[in-house]
C-alpha positions as CSV (number, residue, x, y, z in Angstrom):
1,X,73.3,17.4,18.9
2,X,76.1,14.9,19.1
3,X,78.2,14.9,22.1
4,X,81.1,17.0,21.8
5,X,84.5,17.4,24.1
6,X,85.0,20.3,26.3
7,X,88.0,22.5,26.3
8,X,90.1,24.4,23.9
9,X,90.9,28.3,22.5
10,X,89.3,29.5,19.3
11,X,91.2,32.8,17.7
12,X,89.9,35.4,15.4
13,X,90.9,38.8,14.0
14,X,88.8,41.8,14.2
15,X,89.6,44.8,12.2
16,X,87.4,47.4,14.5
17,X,86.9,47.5,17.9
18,X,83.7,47.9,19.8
19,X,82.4,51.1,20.7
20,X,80.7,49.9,24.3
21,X,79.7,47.1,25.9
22,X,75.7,49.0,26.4
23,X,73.1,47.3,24.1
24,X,71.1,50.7,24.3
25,X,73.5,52.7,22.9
26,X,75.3,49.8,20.3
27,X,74.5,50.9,16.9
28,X,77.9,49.5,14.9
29,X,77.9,46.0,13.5
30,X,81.6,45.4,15.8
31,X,79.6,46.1,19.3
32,X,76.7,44.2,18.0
33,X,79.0,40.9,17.0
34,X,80.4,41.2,21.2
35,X,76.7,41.9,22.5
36,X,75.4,38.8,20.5
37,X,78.7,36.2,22.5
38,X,77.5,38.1,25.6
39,X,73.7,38.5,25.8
40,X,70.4,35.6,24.9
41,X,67.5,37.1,23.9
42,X,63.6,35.6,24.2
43,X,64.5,33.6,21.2
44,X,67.2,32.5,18.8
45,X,67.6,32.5,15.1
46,X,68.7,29.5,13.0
47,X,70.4,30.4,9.9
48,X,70.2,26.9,8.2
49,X,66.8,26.4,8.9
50,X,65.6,30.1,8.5
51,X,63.3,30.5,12.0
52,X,63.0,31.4,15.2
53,X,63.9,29.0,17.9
54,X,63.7,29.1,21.8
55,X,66.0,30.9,23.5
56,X,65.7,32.2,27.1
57,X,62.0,31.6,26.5
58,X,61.0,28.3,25.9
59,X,58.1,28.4,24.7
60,X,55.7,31.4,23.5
61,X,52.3,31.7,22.4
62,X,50.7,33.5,19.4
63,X,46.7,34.8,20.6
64,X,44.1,34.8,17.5
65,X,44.7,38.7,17.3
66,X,48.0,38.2,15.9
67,X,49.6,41.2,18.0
68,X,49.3,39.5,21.7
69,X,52.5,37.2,22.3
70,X,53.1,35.6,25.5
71,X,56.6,34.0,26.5
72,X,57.5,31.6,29.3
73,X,60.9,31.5,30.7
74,X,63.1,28.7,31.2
75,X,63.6,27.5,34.7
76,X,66.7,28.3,36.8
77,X,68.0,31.2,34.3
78,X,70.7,33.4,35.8
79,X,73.1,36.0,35.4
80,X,76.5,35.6,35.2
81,X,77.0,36.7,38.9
82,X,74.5,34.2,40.0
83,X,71.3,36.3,40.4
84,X,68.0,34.8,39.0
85,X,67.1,35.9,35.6
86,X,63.4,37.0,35.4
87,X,60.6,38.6,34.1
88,X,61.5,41.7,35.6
89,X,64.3,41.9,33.5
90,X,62.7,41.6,30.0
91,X,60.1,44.2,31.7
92,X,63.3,46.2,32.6
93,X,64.9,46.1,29.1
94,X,61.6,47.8,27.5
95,X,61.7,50.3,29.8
96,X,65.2,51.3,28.9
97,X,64.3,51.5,25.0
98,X,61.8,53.4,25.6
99,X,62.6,55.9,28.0
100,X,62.3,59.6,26.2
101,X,65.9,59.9,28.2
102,X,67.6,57.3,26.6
103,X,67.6,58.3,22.4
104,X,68.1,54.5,20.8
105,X,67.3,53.5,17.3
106,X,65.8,50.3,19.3
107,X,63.4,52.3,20.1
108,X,62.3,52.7,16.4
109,X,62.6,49.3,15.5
110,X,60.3,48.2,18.3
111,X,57.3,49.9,17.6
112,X,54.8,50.5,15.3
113,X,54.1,53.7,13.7
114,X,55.8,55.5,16.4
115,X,53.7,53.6,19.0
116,X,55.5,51.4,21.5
117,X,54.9,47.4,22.7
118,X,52.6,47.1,25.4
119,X,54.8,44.8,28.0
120,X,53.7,42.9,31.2
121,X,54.6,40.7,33.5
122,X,52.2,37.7,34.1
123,X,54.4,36.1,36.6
124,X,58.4,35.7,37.5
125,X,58.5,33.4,34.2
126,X,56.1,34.4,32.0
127,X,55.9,37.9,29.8
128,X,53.3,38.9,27.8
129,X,54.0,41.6,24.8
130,X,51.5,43.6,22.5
131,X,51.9,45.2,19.6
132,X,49.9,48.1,18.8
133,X,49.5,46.5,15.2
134,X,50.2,43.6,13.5
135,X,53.9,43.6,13.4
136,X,55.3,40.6,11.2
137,X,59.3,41.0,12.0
138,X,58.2,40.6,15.7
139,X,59.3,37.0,16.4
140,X,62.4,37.8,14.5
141,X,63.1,40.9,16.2
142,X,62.9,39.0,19.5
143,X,65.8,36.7,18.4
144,X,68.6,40.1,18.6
145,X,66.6,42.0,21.6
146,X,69.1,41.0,24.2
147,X,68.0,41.5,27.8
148,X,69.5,44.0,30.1
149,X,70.4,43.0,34.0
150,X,67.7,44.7,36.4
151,X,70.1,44.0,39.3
152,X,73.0,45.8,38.0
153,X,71.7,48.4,35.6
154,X,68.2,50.2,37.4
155,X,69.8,52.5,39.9
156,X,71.8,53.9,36.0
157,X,68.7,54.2,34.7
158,X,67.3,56.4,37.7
159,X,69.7,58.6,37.8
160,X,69.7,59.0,34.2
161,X,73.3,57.7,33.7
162,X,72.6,54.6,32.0
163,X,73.9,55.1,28.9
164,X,77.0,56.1,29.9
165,X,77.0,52.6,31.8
166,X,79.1,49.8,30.7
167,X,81.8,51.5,28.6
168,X,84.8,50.8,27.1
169,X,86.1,52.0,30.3
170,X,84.5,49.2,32.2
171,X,85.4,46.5,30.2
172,X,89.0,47.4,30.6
173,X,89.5,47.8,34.5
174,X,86.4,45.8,35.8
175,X,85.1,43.2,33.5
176,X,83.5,41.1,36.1
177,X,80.9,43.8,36.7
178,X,79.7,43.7,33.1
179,X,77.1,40.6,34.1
180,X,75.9,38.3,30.5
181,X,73.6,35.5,30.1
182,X,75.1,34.5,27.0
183,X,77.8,32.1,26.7
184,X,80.9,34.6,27.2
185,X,81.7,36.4,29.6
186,X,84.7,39.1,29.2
187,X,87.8,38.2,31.0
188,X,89.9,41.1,30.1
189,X,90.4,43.7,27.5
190,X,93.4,45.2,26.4
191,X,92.0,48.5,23.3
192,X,94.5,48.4,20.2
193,X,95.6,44.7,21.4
194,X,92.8,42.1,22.2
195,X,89.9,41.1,24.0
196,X,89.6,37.6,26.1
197,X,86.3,36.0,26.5
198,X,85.8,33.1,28.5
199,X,82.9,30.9,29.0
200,X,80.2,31.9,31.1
201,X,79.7,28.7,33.7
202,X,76.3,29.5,34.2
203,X,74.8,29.5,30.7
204,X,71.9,28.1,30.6
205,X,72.3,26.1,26.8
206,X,73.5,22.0,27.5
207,X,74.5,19.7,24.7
208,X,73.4,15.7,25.5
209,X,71.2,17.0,28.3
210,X,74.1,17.5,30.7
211,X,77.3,19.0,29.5
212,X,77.3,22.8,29.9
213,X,77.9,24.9,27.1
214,X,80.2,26.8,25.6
215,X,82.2,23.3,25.3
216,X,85.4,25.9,24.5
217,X,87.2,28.0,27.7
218,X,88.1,31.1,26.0
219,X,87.1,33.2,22.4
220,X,90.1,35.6,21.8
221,X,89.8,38.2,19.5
222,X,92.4,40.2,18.3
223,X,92.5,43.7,17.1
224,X,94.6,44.0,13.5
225,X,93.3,47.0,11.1
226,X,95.4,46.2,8.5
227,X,94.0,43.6,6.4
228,X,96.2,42.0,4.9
229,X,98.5,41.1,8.3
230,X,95.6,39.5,9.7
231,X,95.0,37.2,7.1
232,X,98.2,35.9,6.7
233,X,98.0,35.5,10.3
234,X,95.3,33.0,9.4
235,X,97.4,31.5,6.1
236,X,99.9,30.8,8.5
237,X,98.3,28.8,11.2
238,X,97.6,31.3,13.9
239,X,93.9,32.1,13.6
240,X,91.0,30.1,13.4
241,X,88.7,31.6,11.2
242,X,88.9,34.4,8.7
243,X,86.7,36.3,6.3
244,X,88.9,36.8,2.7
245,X,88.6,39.0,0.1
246,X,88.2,38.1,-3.5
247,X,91.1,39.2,-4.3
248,X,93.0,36.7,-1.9
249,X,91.5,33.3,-2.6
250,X,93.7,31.9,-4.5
251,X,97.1,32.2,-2.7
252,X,95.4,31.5,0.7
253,X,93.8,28.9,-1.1
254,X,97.6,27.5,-1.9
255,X,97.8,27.1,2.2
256,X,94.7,24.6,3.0
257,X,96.8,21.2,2.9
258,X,100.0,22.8,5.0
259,X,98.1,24.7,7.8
260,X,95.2,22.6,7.7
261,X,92.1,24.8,6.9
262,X,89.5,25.5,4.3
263,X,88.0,27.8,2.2
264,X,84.0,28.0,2.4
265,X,82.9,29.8,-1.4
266,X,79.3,31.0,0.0
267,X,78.4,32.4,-2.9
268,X,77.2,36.2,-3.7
269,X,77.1,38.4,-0.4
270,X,74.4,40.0,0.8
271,X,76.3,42.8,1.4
272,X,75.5,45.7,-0.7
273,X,78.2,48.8,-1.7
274,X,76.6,52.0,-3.0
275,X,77.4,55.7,-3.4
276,X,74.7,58.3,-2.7
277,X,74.9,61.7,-3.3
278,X,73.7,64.8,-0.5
279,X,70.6,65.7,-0.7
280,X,70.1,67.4,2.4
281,X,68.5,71.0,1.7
282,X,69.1,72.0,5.2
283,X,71.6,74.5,6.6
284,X,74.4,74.5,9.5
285,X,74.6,76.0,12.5
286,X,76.4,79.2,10.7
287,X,73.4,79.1,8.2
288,X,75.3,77.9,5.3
289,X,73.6,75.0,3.4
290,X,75.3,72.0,3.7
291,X,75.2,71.4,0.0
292,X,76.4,74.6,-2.7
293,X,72.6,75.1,-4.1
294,X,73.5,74.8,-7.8
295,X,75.2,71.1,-6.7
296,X,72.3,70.2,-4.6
297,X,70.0,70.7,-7.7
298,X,72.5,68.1,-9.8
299,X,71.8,65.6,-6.9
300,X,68.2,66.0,-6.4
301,X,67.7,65.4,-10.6
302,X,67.1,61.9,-11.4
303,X,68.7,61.9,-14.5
304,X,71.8,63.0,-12.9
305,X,71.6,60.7,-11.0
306,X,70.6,57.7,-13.7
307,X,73.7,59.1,-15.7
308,X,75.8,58.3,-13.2
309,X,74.5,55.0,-12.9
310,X,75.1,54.5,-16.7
311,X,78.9,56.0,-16.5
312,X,79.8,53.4,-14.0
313,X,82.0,50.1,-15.1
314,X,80.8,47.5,-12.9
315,X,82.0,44.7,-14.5
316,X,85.7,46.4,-14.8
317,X,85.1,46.8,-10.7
318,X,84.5,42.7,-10.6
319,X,87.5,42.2,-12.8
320,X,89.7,44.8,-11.8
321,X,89.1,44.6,-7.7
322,X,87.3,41.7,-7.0
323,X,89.5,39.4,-9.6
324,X,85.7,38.3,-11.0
325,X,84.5,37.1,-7.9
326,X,80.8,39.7,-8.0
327,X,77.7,40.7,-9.1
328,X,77.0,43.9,-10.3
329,X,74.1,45.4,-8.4
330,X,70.7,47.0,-9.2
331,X,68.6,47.4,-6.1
332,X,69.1,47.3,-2.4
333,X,69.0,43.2,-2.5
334,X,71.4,40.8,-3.8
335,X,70.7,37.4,-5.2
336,X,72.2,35.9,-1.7
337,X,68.6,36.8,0.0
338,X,66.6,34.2,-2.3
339,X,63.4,34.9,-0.9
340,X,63.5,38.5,-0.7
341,X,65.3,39.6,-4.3
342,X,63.5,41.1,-6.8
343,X,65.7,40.4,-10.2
344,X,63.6,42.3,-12.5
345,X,64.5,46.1,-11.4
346,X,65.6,48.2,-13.7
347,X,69.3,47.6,-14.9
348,X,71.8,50.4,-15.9
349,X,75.0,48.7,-17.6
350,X,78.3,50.5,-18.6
351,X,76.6,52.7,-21.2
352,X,78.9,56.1,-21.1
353,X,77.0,57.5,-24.5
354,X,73.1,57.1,-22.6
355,X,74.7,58.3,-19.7
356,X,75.5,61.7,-21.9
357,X,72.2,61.8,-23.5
358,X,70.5,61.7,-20.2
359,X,73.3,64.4,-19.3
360,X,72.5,66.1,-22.1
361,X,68.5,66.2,-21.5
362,X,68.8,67.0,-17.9
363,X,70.4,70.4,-19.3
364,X,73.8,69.4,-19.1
365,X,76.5,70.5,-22.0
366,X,80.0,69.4,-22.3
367,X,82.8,72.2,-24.1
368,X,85.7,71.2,-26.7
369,X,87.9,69.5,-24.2
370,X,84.7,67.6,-23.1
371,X,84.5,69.0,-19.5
372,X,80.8,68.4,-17.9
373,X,78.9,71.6,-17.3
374,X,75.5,72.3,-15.7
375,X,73.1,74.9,-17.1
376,X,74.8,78.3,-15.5
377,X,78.2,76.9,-16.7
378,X,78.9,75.6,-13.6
379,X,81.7,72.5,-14.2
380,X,80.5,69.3,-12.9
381,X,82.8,68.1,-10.1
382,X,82.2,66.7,-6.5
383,X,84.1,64.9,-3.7
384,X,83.3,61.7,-2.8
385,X,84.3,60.3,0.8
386,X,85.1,56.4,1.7
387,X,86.3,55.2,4.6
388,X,90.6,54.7,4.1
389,X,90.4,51.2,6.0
390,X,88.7,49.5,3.4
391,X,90.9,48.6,0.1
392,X,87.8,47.8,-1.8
393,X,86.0,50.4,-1.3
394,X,88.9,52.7,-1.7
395,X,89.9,50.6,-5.4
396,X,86.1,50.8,-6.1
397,X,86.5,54.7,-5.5
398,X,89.3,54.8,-7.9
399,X,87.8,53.0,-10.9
400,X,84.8,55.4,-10.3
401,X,86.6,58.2,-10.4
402,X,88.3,57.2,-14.0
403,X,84.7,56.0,-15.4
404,X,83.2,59.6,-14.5
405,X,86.8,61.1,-15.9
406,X,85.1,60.0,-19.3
407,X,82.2,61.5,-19.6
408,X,83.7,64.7,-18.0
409,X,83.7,64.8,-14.9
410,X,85.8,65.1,-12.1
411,X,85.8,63.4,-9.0
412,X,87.6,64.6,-6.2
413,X,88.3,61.4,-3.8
414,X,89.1,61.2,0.1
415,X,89.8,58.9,1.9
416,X,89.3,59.5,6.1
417,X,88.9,57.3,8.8
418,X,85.7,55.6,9.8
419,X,85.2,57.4,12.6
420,X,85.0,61.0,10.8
421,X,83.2,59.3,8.1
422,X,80.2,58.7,10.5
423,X,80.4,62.1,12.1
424,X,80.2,63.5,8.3
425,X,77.4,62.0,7.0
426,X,75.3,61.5,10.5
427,X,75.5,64.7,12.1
428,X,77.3,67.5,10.2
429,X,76.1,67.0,7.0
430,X,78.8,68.9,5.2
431,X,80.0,66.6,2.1
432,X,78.9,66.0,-1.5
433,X,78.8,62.5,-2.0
434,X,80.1,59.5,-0.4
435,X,80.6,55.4,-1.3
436,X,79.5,52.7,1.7
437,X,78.0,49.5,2.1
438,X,75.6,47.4,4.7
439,X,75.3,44.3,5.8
440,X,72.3,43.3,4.4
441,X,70.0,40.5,4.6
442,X,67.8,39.1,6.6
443,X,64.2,40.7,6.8
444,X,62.8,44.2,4.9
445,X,61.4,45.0,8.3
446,X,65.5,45.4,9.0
447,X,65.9,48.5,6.9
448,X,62.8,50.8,7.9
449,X,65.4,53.1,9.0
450,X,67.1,52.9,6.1
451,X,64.1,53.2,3.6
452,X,61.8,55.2,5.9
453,X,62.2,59.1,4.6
454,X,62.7,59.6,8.5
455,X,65.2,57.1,9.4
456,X,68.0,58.2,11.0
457,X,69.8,55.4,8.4
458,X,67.9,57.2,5.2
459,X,71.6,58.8,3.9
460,X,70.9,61.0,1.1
461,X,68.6,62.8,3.4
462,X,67.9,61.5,6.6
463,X,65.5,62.7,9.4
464,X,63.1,63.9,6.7
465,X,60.2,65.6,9.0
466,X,58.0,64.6,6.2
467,X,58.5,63.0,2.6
468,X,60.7,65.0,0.4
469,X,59.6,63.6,-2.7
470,X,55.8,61.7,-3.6
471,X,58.3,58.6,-4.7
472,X,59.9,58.7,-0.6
473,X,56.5,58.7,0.2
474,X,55.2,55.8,-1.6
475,X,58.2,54.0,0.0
476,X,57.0,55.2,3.4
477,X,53.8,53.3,2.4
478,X,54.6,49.9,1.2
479,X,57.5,49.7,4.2
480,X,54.7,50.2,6.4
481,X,52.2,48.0,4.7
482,X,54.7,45.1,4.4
483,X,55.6,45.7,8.5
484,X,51.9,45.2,9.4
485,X,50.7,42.0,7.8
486,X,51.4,38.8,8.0
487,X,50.6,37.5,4.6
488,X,54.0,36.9,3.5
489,X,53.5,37.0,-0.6
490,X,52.0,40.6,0.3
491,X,55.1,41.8,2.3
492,X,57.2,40.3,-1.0
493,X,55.3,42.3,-3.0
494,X,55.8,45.1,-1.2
495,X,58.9,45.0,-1.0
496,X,59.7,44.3,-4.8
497,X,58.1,47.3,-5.5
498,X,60.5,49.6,-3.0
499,X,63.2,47.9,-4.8
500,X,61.9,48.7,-8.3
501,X,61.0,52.2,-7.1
502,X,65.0,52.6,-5.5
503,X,66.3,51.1,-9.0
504,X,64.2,53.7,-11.1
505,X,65.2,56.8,-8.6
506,X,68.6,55.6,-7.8
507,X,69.0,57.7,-4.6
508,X,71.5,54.6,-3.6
509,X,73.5,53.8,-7.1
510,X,74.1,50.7,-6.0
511,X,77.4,48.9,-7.8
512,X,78.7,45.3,-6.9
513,X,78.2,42.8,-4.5
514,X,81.8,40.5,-3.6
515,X,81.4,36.4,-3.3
516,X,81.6,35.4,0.1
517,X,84.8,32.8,1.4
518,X,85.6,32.2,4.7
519,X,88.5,30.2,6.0
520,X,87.9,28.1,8.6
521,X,90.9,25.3,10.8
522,X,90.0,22.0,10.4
523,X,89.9,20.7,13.6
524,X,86.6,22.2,14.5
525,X,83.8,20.0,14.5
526,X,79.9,20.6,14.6
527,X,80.1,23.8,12.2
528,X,76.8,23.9,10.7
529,X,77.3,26.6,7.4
530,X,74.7,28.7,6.2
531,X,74.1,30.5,3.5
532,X,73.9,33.9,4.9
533,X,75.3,35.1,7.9
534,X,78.3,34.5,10.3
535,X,80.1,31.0,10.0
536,X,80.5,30.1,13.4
537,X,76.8,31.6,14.3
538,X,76.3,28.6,16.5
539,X,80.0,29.3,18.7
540,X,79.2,27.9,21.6
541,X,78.1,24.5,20.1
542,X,81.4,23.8,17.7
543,X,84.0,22.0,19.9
544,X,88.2,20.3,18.6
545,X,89.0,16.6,19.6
């Protein structure tokens, strides 16, 4: 890496806020994005190159069984606050996730078939992890399984009160005692205004073999929800780096030659945006099903749900919201994951006349004024929740709401806060439908809790004690199968086949997928861009003249 120059404040917007500051209880992509400038794991993750790479383990060996691993430490890691870093704190960490006490979905993730790593300590600087079967995400999973501080965090987790351990609270009036081994460290936090990191002087990355990193003093991050202010902070000249909407290219684009930035086209997302409707037979705590019965039996029907598919304009949502600047969608992947895509699921184009035979077959009848009804004359109308702080979503909402107008019926939209959102469709249970999005990317072994019938992350019905349907099931199956073997063309056929079966069943009517731009100042230097993933993934290593 060439030798860069030390010094210097990078600025960046954040539209949410971080939740805590406690890797065992992060489960929002905001915590996660501080957690990753505050806390190294085993090993890294290259974006350009697609592998793992050292991180606080230098090394690591792979036995002949394929499930023993065993990782040596760098010399002289430490904490923040000066204490050793050691083997006791990676035997520490696994302790946390899997203490019965301490409910984490990183528990799930690391293990197999409900069965947890086996984890011991060799010596002070060498680990050595099991797996109960072959695991083939495991090397990747290591790359975001940041390490918790023994020091610091053990008498929390004897008295039980770990997870209520390094809150929002803390961050605000004591910083200092939230210890990192990442390159940040937080130097104060102000909620609703901004957070300040500044770089850790005991991280243990170099450049040229003797100049510490993070070569910049301080990351500051401020908080702006509304969209558009924060990006013409940026088209301005007062932020570093932003993420833009399709629909703003081109006037920001105007801006490159007078504030000295540029915008980065990436290409299709891997982002996905999808409604789902509520399938959740269950019942509340009043015994009232969370779903009318008669409605639940419209979402559970395939064809209803294919229909619905059918009645949806996706390339009037790329022209009319993303100004052309999509995909449409088919299947839980988007063309941005090359290796993992499957491009021959099955398609469902604007087609409003299939969508009414399919209507039609599924027992469906429309009256004189074309109003949808359902066998017991039942009209055909549901409410479909977004969160209000996302325009797209919200315009994407909108133009569904018209296409379903025209095969008749009616869509009743709202629009809530994030925050309620989540409550809604994680723990309650009481709505009809609902339009999101993830992150996507990355490795299948990432979404078991999404495709897994009982992931907490499965929406239309999540938590299943057992498959709902021999189709979940069958996902179930090849999730697993492609999790425990490390013949990669098997795991890729495995995984084309979930996304042909999720195409087919369309429990996730998946729509569009935006084009990615980021704008990014000029003067930064050594910003490596990948393909998939954040810009600046490599922060501490990008320095200004």
């Amino acid at each position: 890496m060439p030798k860069g120059k030390q010094g210097g404040i990078f600025i960046e917007t954040s539209a949410a806020e971080p939740s805590t500051f406690n890797w065992l209880v992060s489960e929002d992509a905001t915590s996660a994005s501080f957690l990753n400038l505050m806390f190294d794991s085993l090993l890294s993750y290259d974006p350009i190159e697609d592998h793992v790479i050292p991180g606080l383990a230098k090394q690591w060996e792979v036995a002949p069984d394929n499930k023993t691993f065993r990782f040596k430490l760098r010399k002289g890691l430490s904490w923040s606050d000066g204490v050793p870093l050691t083997a006791d704190d990676v035997i520490f960490s696994f302790a946390c996730i899997y203490d019965p006490r301490f409910p984490n979905r990183n528990a799930y993730d690391l293990s197999v078939n409900g069965k947890p790593f086996k984890v011991e300590k060799i010596d002070d600087q060498t680990i050595q992890i099991q797996t109960p079967e072959i695991f083939a995400p495991f090397l990747r999973y290591m790359s975001g399984f940041p390490l918790m501080p023994k020091h610091i965090l053990e008498p929390y987790f004897k008295d039980g009160s770990l997870q209520n351990q390094w809150n929002i609270s803390t961050a605000k009036k004591d910083p200092k005692s939230i210890v990192a081994s990442g390159p940040f460290l937080i130097l104060s936090y102000n909620p609703g205004e901004r957070i300040v990191l500044e770089a850790n002087p005991r991280y243990w990355k170099k450049a040229d073999g003797d100049i510490r990193l993070p070569y910049i003093d301080y990351l500051i991050v401020k908080f702006v929800k509304d969209a558009n202010a924060s990006l013409i902070a940026f088209a301005s000249g007062q932020t570093d780096i932003e993420g833009i909407s399709p629909d703003n290219v081109a006037w920001v684009q105007k801006g490159e030659n007078i504030y000295h930035y540029t915008i980065y086209d990436r290409g299709p997302s891997t982002a996905s945006s999808f409604l789902w409707f509520n399938q959740n037979p269950g019942k509340n705590k009043n015994n009232d099903p969370y779903v009318l019965p008669y409605k639940l039996k419209w979402f559970q029907n395939r064809l209803f749900r294919q229909a619905i598919s059918y009645a949806i304009d996706r390339e009037g949502i790329i022209n009319g919201v993303l100004f052309g600047r999509g995909t449409p969608l088919w299947g839980p992947e988007t063309p941005a994951n090359v290796k993992w895509y499957n491009p021959n699921v099955k398609k469902y184009p604007y087609n409003p006349s299939l969508a009414l035979q399919l209507l039609e077959q599924a027992g469906f009848h429309r009256d004189a004024t074309g109003r949808l009804f359902d066998q017991d004359n039942h009209p055909v109308s549901f409410t479909l929740l977004t969160n209000q702080e996302n325009p797209i979503r919200t315009a994407m909402a909108t133009i569904f709401k018209e296409n379903l107008k025209q095969i008749g019926i009616e869509v009743l939209l709202q629009f809530i806060d994030f925050g309620t959102l989540v409550t809604k469709i994680s723990d309650s249970y009481e709505y009809e439908a609902c339009l999101l999005g993830l992150t996507g990317g990355g490795d299948p072994a990432d979404g078991m809790s999404v495709f897994m019938s009982k992931g907490r992350l499965h929406q239309w019905y999540p938590n299943q004690p057992q498959p709902a349907t021999p189709w979940e099931a069958e996902i179930d199956r090849l999730m697993v199968e492609q999790l425990t073997t490390l013949d990669e063309a098997k795991r890729i056929q495995c995984w084309f086949k979930v996304q042909e079966i999720m195409s087919e069943e369309q429990p996730y009517i998946y729509l569009v997928t935006p084009n990615t731009y980021v704008g990014l100042k000029n003067r930064w230097r050594n910003v490596k861009i990948p393909r998939i993933g954040p810009l600046v993934w490599n922060i501490e290593e990008i320095w200004t003249p």
